[in-house]
N, C-alpha and C positions, 0 to 999 in steps of 0.2 A: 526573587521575592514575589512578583506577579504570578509566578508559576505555582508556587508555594498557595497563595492567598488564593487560586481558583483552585488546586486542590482541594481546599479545607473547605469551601463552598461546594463543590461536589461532598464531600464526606459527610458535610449535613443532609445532606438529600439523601445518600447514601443510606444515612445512619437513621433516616426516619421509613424508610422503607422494609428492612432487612425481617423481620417478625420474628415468629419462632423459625424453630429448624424444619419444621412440617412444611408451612406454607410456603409456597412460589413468591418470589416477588410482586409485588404489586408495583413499583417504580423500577423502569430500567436504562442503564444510564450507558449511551451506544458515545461513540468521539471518531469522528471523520477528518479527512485533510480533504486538502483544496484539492480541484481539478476535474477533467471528465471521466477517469478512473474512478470515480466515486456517485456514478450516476443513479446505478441502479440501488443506491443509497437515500439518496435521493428522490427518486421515485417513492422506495418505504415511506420519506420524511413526509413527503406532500401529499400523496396515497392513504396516508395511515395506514399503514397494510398491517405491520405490525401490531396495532391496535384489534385491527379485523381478526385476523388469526385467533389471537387470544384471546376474544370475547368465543371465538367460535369452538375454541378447547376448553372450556368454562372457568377461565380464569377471571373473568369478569372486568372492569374497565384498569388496564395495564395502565400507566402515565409514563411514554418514553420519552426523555430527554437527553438532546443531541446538543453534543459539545465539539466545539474545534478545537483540535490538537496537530500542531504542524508536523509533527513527526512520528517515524516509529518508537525511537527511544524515549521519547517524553510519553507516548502510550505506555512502555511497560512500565515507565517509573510510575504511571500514574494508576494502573494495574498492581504493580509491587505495592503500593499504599492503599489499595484498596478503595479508588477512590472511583472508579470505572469497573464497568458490567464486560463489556464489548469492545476491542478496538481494533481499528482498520489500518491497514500498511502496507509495506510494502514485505516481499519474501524473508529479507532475510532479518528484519526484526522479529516478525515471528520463529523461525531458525533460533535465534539467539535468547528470546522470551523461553520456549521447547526446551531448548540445553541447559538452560541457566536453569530451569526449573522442576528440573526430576528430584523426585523425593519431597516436595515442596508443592508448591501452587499447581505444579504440573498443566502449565499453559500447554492447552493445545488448540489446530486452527479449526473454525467449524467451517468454512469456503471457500470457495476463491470468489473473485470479484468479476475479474477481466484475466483475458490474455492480451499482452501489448506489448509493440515493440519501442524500448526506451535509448532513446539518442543522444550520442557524444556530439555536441554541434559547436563549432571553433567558429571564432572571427581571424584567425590565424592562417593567413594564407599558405604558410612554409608547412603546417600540417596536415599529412594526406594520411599518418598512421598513427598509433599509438606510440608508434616507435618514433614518432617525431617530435614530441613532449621534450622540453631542457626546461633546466631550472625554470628560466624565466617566464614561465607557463602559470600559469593557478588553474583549476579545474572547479566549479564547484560544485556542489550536491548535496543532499538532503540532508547527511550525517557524514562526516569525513568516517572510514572505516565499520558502520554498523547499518547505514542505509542499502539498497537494494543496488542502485546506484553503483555504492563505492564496494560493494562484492564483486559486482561485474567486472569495474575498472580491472580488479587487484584479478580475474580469470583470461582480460587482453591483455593484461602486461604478462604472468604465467607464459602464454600462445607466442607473446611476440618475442619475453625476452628467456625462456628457460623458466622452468616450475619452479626452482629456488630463487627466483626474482620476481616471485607472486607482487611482492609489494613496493616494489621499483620507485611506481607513482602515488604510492601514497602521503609523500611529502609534497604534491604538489596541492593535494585535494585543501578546499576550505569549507565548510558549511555555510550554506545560504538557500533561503529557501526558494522553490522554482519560482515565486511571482518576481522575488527580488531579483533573482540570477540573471533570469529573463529581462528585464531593468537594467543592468548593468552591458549584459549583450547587446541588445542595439542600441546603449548608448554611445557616440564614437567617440566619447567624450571621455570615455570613464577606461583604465587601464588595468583595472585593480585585478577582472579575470579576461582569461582569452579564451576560456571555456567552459561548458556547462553540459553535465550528464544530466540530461533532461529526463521529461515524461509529458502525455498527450497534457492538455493540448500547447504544454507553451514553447514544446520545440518545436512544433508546423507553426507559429508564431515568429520565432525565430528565423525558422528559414524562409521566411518571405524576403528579409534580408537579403540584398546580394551580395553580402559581403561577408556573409554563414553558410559554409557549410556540414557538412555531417562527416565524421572522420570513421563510426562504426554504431551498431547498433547492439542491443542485449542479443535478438534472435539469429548476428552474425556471430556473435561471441558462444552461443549456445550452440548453433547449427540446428536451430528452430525454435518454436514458437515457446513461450515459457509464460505464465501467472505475473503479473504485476502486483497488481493488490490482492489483499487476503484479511481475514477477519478471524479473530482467537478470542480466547477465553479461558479463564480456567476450569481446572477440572471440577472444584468442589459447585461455583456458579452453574455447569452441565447436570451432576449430579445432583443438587438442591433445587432445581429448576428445569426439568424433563420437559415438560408442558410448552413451557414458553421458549426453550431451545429449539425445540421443534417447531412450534408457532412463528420464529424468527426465520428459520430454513424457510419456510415457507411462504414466508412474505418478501423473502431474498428470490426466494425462485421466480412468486409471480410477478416482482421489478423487473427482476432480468428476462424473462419472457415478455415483459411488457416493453422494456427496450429494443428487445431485437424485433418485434413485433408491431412496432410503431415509432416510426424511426424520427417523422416528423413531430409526433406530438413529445418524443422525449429530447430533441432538440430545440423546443420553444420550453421545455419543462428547466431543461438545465440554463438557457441564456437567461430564464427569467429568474432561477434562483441564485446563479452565480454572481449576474448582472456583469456580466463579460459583454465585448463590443463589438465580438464574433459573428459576423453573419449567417442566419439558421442553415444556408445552404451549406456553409463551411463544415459544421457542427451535423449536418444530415450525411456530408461528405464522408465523414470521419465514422459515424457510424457503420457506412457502408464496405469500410474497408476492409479487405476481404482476409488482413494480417491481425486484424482486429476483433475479440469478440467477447460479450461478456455471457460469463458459464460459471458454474460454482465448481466445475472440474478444475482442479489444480495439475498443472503440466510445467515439467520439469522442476518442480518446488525438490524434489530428493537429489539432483545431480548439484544444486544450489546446496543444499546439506551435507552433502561428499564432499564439494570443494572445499567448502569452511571446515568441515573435520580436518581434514587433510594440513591444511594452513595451522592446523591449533586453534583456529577462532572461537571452535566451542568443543567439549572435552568429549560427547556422547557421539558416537555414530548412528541416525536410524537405520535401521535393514530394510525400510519401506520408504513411501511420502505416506502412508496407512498408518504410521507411526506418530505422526507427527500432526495427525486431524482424530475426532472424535469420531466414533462411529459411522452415524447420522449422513455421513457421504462414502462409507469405505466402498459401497457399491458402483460407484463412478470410474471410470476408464482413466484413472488420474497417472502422476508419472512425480 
C-alpha cells in the first residue's frame, strides 16, 4: 500500500511535467538505493550537475527529483507504471527490465555506475564453500531470484554443483535489504540468517566482525571484475528527450571523474549525505581500492545475460552487452 501511495505521488509530478511530444522534459524523476555504489549519484544530487548540463544544452531550468527505491524490482515495477524517468540497480534487474521489454518499453541501460566486488559473508563457522550451505542455512539478498546478488548465487551453485543445479540454493535465499541484513549479521542474538550476499559498504562492515567471514565473491565467481550498479531507461524517454539524456551522461561522467579524482572530498560528500558512522579514512580507503572503480563502462554485464538466458530466466538472448545499453556509450571497451 505505501509502495502504491508513493507511486501515485510520483505520477503527479510525473503527470505535470510530461508536455507535448515535441518538448524535452522539464521535470526528471531519477530513484537510487542506498550505499557507496551510488556515490557518483550523489555527487550529481549535491553538485547539481544535472541541472548544469541542461541549462548548458538550452533546455533551460530542468527540476530533478530524487526518489528512494530499495530495489531493482520495485524500479521496474515503478518504471512499468510510468511513474520514474531513470532507475539505478544493480545488473540483473536491468537484464530482466531489457528482456521483459522488447516490443514494448524497450528498457535499455544508459551506464554503468561502478565496478565492484560483491560478497557472500557467513557467521557460519562450518562454511568455507558454497557447497557448505544445508537446509538450515538462510542467505539473504536484495531480491531472492531477480537481484544481482541472487544471479550470482544461482552461477556458484552452477560451478560447485553441475549447471543443471544452477538453482540448488535458491530455496535457502530470503529478501532483506543490506542495512537490515547487516542488522541481523552482527547480531549474535538473532538466528533468523547465517548469511548475507552483500555489497560495499556493509559487507567491509560486516567483516570487522570476527566472527564473519567471506565464503566467495561475485569477481571469484566471474573470474574477474564485473559492473555492479547500472542505470536504464526506456527507449521512448531516450528518444522524446535526446538533450537531456545526453545532458545526464554528462553530469554522470563529470561525478565519476570527480570521485576518482577527489577521493577525500567524495568521502566527506557521501558520510555527510548517507549520515553513516564510517570513518572518512575508511570511506577514502575504499575508494582507493584498486578491485574498485567507478566508470560508466559496463564489464561483464553480457556474460550476466548468457547465464540468465541459458537458466530461462529471461526468453531474449543479446548477441552484444551493445544490445542491451543505448547508444550514447556503444563506443566504450565494455563486455
Amino acid at each position: 500500500m505505501r509502495l502504491r501511495s508513493h507511486f501515485m505521488t510520483l505520477g503527479l509530478a510525473l503527470g505535470c511535467v510530461c508536455g507535448s511530444a515535441a518538448a524535452e522534459l522539464k521535470e526528471l524523476v531519477i530513484a537510487q538505493q542506498p550505499g557507496i555504489g551510488y556515490l557518483n549519484l550523489m555527487v550529481m544530487k549535491e553538485q547539481k550537475l544535472i541541472e548544469k548540463h541542461a541549462a548548458a544544452a538550452g533546455l533551460g531550468d530542468v527540476k530533478v527529483t530524487w526518489e528512494a527505491i530499495s530495489s531493482g524490482a520495485a524500479m521496474n515495477e515503478a518504471l512499468n507504471a510510468e511513474k520514474l524517468h531513470i532507475a539505478s540497480g544493480g545488473v540483473a534487474p536491468l537484464i530482466f527490465a531489457w528482456a521483459n521489454s522488447q516490443g514494448k518499453q524497450d528498457y535499455k541501460g544508459i551506464a554503468s555506475l561502478n565496478t565492484m566486488p560483491l560478497y557472500l559473508n557467513t557467521k557460519n563457522p562450518n562454511i568455507k564453500s558454497v557447497a557448505d550451505f544445508t537446509d538450515k542455512d538462510k542467505i539473504a539478498l536484495p531480491a531472492v531470484k531477480s537481484s544481482i546478488q541472487a544471479v550470482t548465487l544461482q552461477m556458484a551453485a552452477a560451478a560447485a554443483f553441475g549447471d543443471a543445479n544452477w538453482s540448488k540454493l535458491d530455496a535457502l535465499t530470503v529478501t532483506m535489504s543490506h542495512p537490515e541484513a547487516t542488522k541481523k549479521m552482527l547480531d549474535p542474538a538473532n538466528s533468523e540468517i547465517s548469511a548475507h550476499f552483500s555489497s560495499p559498504p556493509f559487507q567491509y562492515q560486516q567483516l570487522k566482525n570476527a566472527g564473519i567471514h567471506t565464503v566467495t565473491t561475485s569477481y571469484d565467481v566471474l573470474n574477474g571484475v564485473s559492473s555492479f550498479n547500472v542505470l536504464w531507461a526506456s527507449s521512448k524517454f531516450a528518444r522524446e528527450n535526446p538533450k537531456l539524456l545526453d545532458s545526464f551522461i554528462k553530469a554522470l561522467d563529470e561525478a565519476t571523474q570527480f570521485v576518482r579524482a577527489n577521493r577525500d572530498a567524495a568521502a566527506a560528500l557521501y558520510l555527510r549525505v548517507s549520515k553513516e558512522s564510517t570513518s572518512p579514512k575508511e570511506i577514502v580507503d575504499f575508494l582507493s581500492d584498486p578491485y574498485i572503480e567507478f566508470t560508466l563502462t559496463p564489464k561483464n554485464v553480457w556474460r550476466y545475460s548468457n547465464f540468465m538466458a541459458k537458466t530461462g530466466a529471461i526468453k531474449v538472448r543479446p548477441t552484444s552487452w551493445r544490445d542491451m545499453f543505448f547508444p550514447n556509450i556503444h563506443d566504450r571497451s565494455g563486455s
